[in-house]
C-alpha positions as CSV (number, residue, x, y, z in Angstrom):
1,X,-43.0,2.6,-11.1
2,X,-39.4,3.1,-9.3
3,X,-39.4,5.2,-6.8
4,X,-36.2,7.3,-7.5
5,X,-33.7,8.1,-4.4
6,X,-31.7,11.5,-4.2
7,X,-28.5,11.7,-3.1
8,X,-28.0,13.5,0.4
9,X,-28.8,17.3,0.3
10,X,-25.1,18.2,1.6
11,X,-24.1,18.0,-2.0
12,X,-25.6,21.0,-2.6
13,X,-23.2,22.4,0.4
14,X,-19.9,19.9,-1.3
15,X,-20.4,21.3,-5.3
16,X,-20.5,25.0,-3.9
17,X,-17.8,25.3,-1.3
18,X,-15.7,23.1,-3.9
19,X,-16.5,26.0,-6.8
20,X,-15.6,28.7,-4.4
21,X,-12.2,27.0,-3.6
22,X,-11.4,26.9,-7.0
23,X,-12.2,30.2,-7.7
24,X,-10.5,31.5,-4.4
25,X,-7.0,31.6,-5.7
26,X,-7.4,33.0,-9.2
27,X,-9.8,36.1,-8.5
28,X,-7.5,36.8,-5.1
29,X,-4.9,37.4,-8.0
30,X,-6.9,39.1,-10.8
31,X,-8.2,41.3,-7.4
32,X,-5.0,42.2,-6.7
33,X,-3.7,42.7,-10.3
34,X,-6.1,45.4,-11.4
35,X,-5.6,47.2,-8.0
36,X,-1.9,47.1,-8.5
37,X,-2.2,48.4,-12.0
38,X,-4.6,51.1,-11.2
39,X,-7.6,49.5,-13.3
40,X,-10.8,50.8,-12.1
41,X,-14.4,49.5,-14.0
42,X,-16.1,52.9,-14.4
43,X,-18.3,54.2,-12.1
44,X,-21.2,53.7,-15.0
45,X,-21.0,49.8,-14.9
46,X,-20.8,50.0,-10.7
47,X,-16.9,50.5,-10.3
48,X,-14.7,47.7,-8.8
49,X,-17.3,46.2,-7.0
50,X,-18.9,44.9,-10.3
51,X,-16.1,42.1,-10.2
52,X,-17.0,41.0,-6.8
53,X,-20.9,41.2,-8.4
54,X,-20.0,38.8,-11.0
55,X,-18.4,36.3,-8.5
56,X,-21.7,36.5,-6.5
57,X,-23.6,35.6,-9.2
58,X,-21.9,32.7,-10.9
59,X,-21.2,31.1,-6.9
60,X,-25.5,31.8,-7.1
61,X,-25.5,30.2,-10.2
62,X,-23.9,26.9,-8.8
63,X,-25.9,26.5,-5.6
64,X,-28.8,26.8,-8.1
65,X,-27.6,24.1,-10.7
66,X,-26.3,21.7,-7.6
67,X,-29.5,22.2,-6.7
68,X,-31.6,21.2,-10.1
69,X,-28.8,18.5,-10.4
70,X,-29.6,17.0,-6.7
71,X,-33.1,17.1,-7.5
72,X,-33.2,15.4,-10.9
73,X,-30.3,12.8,-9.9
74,X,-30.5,9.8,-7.7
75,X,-30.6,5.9,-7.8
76,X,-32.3,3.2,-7.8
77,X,-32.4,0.1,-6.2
78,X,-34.0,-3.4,-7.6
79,X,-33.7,-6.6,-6.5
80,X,-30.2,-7.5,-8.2
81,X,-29.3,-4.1,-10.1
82,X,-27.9,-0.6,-8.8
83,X,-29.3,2.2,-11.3
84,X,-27.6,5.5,-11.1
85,X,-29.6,8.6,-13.0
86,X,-27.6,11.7,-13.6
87,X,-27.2,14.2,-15.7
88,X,-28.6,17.6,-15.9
89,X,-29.9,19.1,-19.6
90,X,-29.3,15.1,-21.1
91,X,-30.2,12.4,-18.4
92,X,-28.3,9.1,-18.3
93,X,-28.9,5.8,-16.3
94,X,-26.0,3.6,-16.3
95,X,-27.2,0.1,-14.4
96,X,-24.6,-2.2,-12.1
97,X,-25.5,-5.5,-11.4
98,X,-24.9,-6.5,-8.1
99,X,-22.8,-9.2,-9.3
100,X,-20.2,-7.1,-10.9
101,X,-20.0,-5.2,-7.5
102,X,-16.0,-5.8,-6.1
103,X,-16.5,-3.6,-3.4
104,X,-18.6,-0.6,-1.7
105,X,-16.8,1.6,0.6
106,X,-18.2,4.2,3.5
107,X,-16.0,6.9,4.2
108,X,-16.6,10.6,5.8
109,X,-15.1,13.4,6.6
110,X,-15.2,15.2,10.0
111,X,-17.5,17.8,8.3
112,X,-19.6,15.2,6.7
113,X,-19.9,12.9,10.2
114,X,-21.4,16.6,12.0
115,X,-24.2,16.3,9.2
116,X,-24.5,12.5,9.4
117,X,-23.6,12.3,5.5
118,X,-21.2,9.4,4.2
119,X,-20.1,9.1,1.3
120,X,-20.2,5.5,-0.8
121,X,-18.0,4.4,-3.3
122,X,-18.7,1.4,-5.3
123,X,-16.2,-0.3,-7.5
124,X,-16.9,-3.2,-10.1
125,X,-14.5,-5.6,-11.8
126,X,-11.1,-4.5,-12.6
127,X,-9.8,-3.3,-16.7
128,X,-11.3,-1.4,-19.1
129,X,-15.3,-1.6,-18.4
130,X,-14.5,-0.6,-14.9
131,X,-16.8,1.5,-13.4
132,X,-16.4,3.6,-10.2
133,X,-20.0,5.5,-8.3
134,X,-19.5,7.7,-5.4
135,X,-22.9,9.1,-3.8
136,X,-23.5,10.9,-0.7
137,X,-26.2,9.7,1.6
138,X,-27.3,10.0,5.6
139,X,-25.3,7.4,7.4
140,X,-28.4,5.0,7.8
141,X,-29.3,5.1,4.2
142,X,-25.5,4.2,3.1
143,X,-25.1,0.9,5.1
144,X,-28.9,0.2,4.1
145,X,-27.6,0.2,0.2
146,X,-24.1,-1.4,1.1
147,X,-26.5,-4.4,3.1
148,X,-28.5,-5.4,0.4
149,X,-25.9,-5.2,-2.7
150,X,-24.2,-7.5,-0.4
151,X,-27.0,-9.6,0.8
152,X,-26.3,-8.9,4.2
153,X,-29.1,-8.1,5.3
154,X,-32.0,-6.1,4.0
155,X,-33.7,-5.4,7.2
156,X,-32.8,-1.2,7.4
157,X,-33.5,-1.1,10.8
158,X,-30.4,-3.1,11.8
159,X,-27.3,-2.3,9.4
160,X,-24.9,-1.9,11.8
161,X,-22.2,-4.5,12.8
162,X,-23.0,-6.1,16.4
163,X,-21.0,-8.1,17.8
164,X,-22.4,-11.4,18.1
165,X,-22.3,-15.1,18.2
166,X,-21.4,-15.3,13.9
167,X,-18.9,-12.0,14.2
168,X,-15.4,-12.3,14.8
169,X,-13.5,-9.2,15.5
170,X,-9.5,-8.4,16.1
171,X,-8.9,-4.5,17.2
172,X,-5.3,-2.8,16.9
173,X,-4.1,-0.5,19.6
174,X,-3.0,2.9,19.4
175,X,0.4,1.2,21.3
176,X,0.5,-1.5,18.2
177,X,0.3,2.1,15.4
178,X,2.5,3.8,17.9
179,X,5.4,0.8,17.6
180,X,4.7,0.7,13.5
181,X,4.9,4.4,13.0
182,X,8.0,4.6,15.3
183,X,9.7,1.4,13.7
184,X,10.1,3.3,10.1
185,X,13.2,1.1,8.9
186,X,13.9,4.2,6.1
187,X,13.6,6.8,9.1
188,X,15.8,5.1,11.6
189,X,18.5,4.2,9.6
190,X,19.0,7.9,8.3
191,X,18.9,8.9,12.2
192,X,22.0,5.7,12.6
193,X,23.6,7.7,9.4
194,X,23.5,11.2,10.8
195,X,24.2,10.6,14.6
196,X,27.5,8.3,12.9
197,X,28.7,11.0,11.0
198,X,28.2,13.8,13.6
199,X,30.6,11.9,16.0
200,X,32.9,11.1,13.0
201,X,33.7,14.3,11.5
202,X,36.5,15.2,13.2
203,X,38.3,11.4,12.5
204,X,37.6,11.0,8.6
205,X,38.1,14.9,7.3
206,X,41.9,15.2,7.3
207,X,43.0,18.8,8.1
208,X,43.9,19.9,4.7
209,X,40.0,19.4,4.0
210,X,39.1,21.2,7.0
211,X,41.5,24.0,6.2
212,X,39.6,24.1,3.1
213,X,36.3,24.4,4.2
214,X,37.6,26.9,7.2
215,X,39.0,29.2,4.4
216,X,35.9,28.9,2.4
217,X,33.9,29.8,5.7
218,X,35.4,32.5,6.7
219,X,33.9,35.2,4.6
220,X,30.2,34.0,4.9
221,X,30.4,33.2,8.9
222,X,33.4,35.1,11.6
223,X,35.1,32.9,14.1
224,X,33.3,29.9,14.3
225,X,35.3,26.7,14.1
226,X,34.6,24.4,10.9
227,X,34.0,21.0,13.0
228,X,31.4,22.9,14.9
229,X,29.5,24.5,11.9
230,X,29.5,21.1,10.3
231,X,28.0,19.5,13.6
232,X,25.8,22.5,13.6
233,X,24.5,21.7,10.5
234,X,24.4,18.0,11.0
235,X,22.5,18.8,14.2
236,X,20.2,21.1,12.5
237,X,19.2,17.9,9.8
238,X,18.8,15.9,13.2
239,X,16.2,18.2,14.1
240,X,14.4,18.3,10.7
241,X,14.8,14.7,10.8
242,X,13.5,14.2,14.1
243,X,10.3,16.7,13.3
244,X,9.4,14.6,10.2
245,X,9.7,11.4,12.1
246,X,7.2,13.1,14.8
247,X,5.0,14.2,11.8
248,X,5.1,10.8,10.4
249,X,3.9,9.1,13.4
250,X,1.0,11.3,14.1
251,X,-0.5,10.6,11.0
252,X,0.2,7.1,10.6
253,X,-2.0,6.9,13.8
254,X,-4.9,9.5,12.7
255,X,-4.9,7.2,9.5
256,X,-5.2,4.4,11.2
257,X,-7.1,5.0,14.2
258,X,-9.3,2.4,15.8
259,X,-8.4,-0.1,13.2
260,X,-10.8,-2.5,13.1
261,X,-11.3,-6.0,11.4
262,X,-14.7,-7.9,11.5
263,X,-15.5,-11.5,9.7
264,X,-19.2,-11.1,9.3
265,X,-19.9,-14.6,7.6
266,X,-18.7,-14.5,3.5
267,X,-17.3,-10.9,4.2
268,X,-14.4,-9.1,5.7
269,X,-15.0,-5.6,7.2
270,X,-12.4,-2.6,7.7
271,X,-13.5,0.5,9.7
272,X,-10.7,3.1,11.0
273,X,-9.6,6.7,10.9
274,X,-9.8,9.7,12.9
275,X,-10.7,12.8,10.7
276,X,-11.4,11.0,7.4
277,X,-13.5,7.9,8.2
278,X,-13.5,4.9,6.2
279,X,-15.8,1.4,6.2
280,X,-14.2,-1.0,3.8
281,X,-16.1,-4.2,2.9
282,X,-14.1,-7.2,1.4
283,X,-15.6,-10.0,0.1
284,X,-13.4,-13.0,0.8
285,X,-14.2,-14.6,-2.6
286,X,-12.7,-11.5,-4.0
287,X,-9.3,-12.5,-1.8
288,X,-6.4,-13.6,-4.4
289,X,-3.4,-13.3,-1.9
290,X,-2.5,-12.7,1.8
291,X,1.1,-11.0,2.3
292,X,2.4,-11.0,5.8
293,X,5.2,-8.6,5.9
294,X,7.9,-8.4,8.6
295,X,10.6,-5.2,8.8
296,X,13.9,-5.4,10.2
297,X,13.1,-4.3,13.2
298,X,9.8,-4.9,13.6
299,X,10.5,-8.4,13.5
300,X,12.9,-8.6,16.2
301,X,10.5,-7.4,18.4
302,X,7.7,-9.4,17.4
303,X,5.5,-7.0,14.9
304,X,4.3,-7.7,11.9
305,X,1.2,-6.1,9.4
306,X,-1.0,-8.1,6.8
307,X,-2.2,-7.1,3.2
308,X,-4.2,-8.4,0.7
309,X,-5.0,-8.4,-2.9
310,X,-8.6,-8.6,-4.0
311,X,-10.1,-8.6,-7.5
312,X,-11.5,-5.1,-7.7
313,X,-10.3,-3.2,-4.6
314,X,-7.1,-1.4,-3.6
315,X,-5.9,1.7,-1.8
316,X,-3.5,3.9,-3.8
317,X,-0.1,3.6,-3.7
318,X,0.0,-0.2,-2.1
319,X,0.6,-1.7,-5.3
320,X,-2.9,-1.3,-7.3
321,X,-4.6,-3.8,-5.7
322,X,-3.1,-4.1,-2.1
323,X,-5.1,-3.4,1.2
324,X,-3.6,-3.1,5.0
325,X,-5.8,-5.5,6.2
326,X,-3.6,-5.3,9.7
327,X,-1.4,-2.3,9.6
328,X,0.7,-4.3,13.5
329,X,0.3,-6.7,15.4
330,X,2.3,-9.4,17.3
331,X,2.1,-13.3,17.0
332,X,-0.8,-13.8,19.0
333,X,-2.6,-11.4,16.6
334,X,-2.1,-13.4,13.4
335,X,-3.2,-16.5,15.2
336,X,-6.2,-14.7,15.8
337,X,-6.8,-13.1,12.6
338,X,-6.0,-16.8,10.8
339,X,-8.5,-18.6,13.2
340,X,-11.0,-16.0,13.3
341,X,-11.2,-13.3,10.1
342,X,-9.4,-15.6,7.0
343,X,-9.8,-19.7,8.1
344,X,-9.7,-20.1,4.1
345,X,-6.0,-19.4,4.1
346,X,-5.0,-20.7,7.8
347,X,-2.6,-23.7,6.6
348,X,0.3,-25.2,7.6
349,X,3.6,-25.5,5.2
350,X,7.0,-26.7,5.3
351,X,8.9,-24.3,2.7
352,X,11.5,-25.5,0.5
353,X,14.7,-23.6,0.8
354,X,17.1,-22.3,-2.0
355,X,19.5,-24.9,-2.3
356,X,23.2,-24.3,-0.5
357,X,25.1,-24.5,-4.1
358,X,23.1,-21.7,-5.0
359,X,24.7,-19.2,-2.3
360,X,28.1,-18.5,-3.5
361,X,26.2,-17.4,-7.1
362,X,23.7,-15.7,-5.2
363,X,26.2,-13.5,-2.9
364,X,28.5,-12.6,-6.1
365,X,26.0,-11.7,-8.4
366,X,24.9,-9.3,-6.0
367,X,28.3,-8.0,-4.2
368,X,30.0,-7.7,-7.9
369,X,27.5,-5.0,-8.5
370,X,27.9,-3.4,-5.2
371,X,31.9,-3.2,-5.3
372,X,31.9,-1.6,-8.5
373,X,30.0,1.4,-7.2
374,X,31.9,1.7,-4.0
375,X,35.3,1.6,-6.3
376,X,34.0,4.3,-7.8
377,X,33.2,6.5,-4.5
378,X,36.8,5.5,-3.1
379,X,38.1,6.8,-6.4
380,X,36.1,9.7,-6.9
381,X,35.1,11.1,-3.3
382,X,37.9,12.1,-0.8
383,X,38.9,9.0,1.7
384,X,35.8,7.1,0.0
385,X,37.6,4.1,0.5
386,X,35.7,3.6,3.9
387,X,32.5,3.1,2.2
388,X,34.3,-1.0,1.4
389,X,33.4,-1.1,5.3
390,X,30.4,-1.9,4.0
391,X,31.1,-5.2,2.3
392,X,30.8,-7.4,5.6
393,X,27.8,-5.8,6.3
394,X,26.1,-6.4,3.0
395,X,27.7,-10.1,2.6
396,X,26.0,-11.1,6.0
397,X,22.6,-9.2,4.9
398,X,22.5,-10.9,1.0
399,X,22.8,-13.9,3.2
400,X,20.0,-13.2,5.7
401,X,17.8,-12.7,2.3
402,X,19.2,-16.1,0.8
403,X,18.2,-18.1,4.0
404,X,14.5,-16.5,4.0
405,X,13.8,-17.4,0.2
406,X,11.3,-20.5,0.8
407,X,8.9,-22.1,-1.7
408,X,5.9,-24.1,-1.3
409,X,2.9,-25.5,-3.1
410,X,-0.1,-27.5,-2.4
411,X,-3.2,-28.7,-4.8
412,X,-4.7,-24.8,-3.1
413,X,-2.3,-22.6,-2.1
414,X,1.0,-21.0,-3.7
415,X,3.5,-19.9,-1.1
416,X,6.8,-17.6,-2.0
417,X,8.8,-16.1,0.9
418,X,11.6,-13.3,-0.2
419,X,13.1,-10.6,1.3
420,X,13.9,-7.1,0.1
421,X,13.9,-4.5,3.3
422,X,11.3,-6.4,4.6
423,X,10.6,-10.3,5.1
424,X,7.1,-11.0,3.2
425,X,5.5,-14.1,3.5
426,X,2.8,-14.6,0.7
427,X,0.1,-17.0,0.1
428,X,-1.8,-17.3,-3.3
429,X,-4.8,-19.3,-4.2
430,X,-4.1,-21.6,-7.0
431,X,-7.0,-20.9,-8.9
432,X,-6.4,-16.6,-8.8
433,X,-2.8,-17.1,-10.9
434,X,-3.0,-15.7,-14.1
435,X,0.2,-17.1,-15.2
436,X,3.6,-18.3,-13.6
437,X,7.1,-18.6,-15.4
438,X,10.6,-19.9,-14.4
439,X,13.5,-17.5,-15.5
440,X,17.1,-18.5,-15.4
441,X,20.4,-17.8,-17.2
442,X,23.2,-20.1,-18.1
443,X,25.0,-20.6,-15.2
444,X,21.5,-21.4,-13.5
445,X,21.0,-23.9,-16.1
446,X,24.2,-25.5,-15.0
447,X,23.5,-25.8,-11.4
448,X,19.4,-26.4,-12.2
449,X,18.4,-23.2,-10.3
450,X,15.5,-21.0,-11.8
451,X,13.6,-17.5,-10.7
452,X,10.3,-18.8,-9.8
453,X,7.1,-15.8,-10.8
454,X,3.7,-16.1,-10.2
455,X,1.6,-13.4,-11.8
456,X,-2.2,-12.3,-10.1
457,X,-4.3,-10.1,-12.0
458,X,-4.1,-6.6,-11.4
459,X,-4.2,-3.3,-12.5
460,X,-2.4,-3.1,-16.0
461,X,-0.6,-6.9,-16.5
462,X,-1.3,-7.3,-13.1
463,X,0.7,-7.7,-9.8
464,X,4.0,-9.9,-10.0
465,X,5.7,-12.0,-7.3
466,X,8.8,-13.5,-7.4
467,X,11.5,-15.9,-5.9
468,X,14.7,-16.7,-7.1
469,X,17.7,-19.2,-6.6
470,X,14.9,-22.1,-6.0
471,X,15.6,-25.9,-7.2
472,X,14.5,-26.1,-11.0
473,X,13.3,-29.3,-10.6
474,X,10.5,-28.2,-8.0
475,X,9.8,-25.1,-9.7
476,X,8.4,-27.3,-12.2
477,X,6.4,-29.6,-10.4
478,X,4.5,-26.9,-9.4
């Protein structure tokens, strides 16, 4: 007979504390509400503290149904199958095989770590008949169940990762999150925007529109000049600015914390954070793509971070699908990680460019759109006609993105190389495409230029790359 497993006894502790939350809020109110109204429970049926009774009782209730549910739920564990029994008044047993298993992820809290409790989460294959467990366990047991559905190892008395002769392992420094937190492209150009237009002020607001806002001023603040209430207000979205920037960068290194990546033979392993915890195991079978991303500034000094996209694993909010498999590093560190974590997709390509008669299209299509909308600020918005400063500056960016669109192809490997804010380098395994198609309109016709997208699958129709502006003829080799 199967010997059925419970789930960690902190559960218990989890379901309560999570009812009380819940409840918190809402009988702080209704509390409140009848006191402020004058409502009083007669003294018969034990006065207003019957409603504090009641709460007792039902928070008494749930530590006692946790409890029944802890005991009567659990898992079992055969030699190829997961079995997960839960239920409380009506049992179920829903069975995973461990082939279906895409990954199995440790994570804890800092609450959860001071009782030794993890918590696993197992996901199987991506669409509808997806299936997602989460159970709480004592640290040994967790990596004890994560070792044998992976065939790691099912010796229990050595789970943990050693480093060793077969284990590969690439760290990244607090000074590596520092430099990516503090290189935020979105955050640093809004700190160029402000500090430009707090030393501009005075030269683009002609006096008539200072008059104006002086006069409007007036009444609301006494004998403060306009052109230092503006910069005081400019200054004080500095500030706020500035604060979010520091908040930002903090938490991209408490997320991130003692990144770690190990290659432990057929799998790749994750483990970082400060506070929240987590253990992320990737097979590398389950690897469609690699996407090596480069920001603006990041790249002129060197940094760079890695994702992937695996068949059944993906954090939210990084595309359904993506993981930050190295959230910085500099070159040496993707040598590394490409000799030692993912030699599968270490190769070596020569991309083929977007053809030169493709550029003048390329820039006009892009500008025409631009110009319209800054004819409409110089038109509409008081001396907007500065904003067509801007039309050098885009021309030479459009042109930066033109020169990084590269294409390549081999009997393994899809490569595509674009640029939106960021330069992204992506490789694709052949045999992970779910489709690809050429786009092109009539004027690419004519010059025998085409939009080159690959499609992987993915969450809904799956996850879509593209390049455009490439030769048609090669586009269809491939």
């Amino acid at each position: 007979m199967r010997e059925l497993k419970n789930s960690h006894k902190f559960i218990i502790f989890s379901e309560t504390f999570k009812f009380i939350k819940n409840i918190v809020v809402p009988f702080v109110i209704f509390f409140i509400l009848i006191v402020s109204i004058g409502f009083k429970v007669s003294g018969k049926y034990g006065g207003n503290y019957t409603v504090i009774s009641v709460v007792i009782i039902a928070v008494l209730l749930v530590i006692i149904l946790a409890t029944v549910r802890w005991k009567k739920n659990g898992y079992y564990l055969d030699d190829d199958v997961l079995s997960i029994k839960h239920g409380v008044f009506m049992t179920h047993e829903r069975m995973v095989p461990f082939s279906q298993v895409q990954s199995a992820d440790i994570s804890s809290s800092v609450i959860q770590r001071l009782f030794n409790v993890r918590k696993l989460e197992i996901d199987t294959a991506r669409g509808e008949d997806r299936i997602e467990i989460s159970i709480l366990l004592s640290k040994e047991e967790a990596l004890r169940v994560k070792s044998i559905i992976f065939k790691e190892n099912r010796n229990s008395a050595n789970v943990e990762i050693m480093e060793g002769a077969n284990i590969k392992k690439i760290n990244c420094s607090v000074k590596d999150l520092f430099m990516m937190s503090l290189m935020s492209s979105g955050i640093l150009a809004g700190f160029f925007m402000i500090i430009n237009a707090y030393f501009k002020i005075q030269d683009i607001a002609s006096k008539e529109v200072m008059r104006k806002v002086q006069v409007f001023s007036e009444d609301a603040i006494k004998g403060i000049n306009t052109t230092s209430m503006i910069k005081y207000r400019v200054t004080l979205i500095f500030i706020m600015l500035l604060i979010l920037w520091m908040i930002s960068v903090i938490a991209t290194i408490i997320k991130y914390y003692k990144f770690t990546v190990i290659r432990n033979e057929d799998n790749i392993k994750l483990s970082y954070g400060l506070f929240d915890k987590k253990e992320v195991t990737i097979p590398v079978k389950q690897i469609q793509s690699l996407t090596l991303v480069e920001g603006v500034i990041k790249k002129s000094l060197g940094y760079f971070s890695l994702k992937v996209d695996t068949a059944g694993y993906g954090e939210v909010g990084e595309g359904g699908g993506s993981t930050v498999i190295c959230p910085s590093g500099k070159r040496e560190v993707i040598n590394k990680f490409f000799q030692d974590i993912l030699p599968e997709m270490n190769i070596t390509y020569d991309l083929i460019k977007s053809p030169r008669e493709a550029l003048m299209g390329f820039l006009v299509f892009r500008l025409l759109i631009e110009c319209v909308v800054m004819s409409l600020v110089a038109i509409y918005v008081p001396y907007g006609y500065y904003i067509f400063i801007l039309v050098p500056i885009l021309a030479i960016w459009h042109y930066i993105s033109f020169i990084d669109n590269g294409l390549y192809s081999n009997k393994d490997f899809v490569i595509l190389r674009y640029r939106n804010l960021s330069r992204k380098t992506v490789i694709i395994k052949k045999d992970c495409i779910k489709s690809i198609q050429k786009e092109q309109n009539t004027l690419q016709k004519k010059k025998a230029i085409a939009k080159y997208r690959v499609i992987i699958p993915g969450d809904g129709f799956g996850k879509l790359y593209s390049v455009g502006y490439m030769d048609e003829n090669y586009v269809e080799d491939i």
